[in-house]
C-alpha positions as CSV (number, residue, x, y, z in Angstrom):
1,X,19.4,-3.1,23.8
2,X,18.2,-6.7,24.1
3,X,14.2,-6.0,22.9
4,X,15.4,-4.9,19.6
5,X,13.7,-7.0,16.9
6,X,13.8,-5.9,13.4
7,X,13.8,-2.3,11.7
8,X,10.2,-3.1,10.4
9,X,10.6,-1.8,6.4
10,X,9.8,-5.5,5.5
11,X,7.5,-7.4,7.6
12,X,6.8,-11.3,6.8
13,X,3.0,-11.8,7.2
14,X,0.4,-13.9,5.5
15,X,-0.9,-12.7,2.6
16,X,-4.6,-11.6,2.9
17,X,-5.6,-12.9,-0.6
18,X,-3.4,-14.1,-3.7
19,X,-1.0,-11.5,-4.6
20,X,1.2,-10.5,-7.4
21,X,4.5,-9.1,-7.0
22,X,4.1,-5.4,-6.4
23,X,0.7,-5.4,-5.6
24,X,-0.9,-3.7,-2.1
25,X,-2.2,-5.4,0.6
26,X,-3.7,-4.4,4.4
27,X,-2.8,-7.1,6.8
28,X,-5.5,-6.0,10.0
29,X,-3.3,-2.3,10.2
30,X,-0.4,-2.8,8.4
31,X,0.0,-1.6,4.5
32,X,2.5,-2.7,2.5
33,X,3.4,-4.2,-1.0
34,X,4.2,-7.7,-2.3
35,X,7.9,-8.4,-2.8
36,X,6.8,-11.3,-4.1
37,X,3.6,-13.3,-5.8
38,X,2.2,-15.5,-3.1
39,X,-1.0,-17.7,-2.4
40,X,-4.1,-16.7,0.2
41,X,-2.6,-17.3,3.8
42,X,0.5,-18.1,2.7
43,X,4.0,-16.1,4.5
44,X,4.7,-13.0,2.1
45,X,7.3,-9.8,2.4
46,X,5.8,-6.9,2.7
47,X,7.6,-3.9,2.1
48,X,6.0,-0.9,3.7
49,X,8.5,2.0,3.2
50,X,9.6,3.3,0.1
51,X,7.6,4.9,-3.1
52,X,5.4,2.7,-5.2
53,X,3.5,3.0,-8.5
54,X,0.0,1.7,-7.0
55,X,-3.2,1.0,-8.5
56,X,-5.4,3.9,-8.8
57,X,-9.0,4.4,-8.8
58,X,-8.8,6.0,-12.2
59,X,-11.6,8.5,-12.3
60,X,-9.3,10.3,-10.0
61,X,-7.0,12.8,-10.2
62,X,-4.0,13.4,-7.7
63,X,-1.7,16.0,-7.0
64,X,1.4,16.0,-5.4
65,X,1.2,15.5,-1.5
66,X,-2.4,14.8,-1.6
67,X,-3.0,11.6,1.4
68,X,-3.8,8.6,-0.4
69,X,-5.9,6.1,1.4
70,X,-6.3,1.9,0.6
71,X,-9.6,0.9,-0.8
72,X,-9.4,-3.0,0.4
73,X,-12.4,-3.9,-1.6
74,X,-11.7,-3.0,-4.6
75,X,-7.3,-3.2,-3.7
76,X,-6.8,0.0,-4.9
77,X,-5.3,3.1,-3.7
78,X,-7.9,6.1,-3.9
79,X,-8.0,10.1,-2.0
80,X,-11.6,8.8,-0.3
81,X,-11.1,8.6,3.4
82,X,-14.4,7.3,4.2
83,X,-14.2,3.9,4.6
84,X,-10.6,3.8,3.8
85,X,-6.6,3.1,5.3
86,X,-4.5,6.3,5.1
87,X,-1.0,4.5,3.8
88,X,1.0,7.3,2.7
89,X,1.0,10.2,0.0
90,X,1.0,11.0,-3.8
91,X,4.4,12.0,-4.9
92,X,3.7,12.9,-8.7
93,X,0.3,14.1,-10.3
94,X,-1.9,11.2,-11.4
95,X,-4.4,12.4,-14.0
96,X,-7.9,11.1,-14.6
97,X,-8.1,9.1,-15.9
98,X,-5.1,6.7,-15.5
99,X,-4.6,3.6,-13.5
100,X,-1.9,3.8,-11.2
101,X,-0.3,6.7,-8.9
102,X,3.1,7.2,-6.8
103,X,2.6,6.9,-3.0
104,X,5.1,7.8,-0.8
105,X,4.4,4.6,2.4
106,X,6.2,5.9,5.2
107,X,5.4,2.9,7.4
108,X,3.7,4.4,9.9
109,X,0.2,2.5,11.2
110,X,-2.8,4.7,11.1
């Protein structure tokens, strides 16, 4: 197949703000997290499959399976759709409060 390009799990894009290894980020449609800390505009690896422990809004609480959606105001993950980026699901109760949550990203663009 000669239009093969790349399996797509980690995509190099610049990053949307400064970042800190492990942190989210929403590039236009595209979710991922930061393999790496990197500067505003600068070329980053995003890794958008996999399971992450994600900032939470931590008045919430999740349960396992519930859709998880990215907040990119406050760069958070939260179970609010309005307004929101569906990026994957809980995979483990969060309670409330607590900070951060496990979210399956399955890489799909939503």
């Amino acid at each position: 197949m000669k239009n093969y390009i790349q399996p797509g799990g980690h995509l190099t894009l610049a990053a949307p703000r400064i970042l800190k290894s492990g942190e989210g980020a929403l590039v236009g449609d595209i979710f991922g997290v930061a393999q790496a800390a990197a500067q505003s505009g600068e070329d980053t690896v995003l890794i958008r499959h996999g399971v992450f422990e994600l900032a939470k809004s931590s008045a919430q609480a999740w349960t396992r399976g519930a859709k998880i959606y990215w907040d990119n105001t406050n760069f958070r993950c939260t179970t609010a759709a309005s307004g929101n980026t569906l990026i994957g699901a809980a995979t483990a109760v969060a309670n409330n409060p607590s900070d951060t949550g496990r979210v399956l990203l399955d890489g799909v663009i939503r």
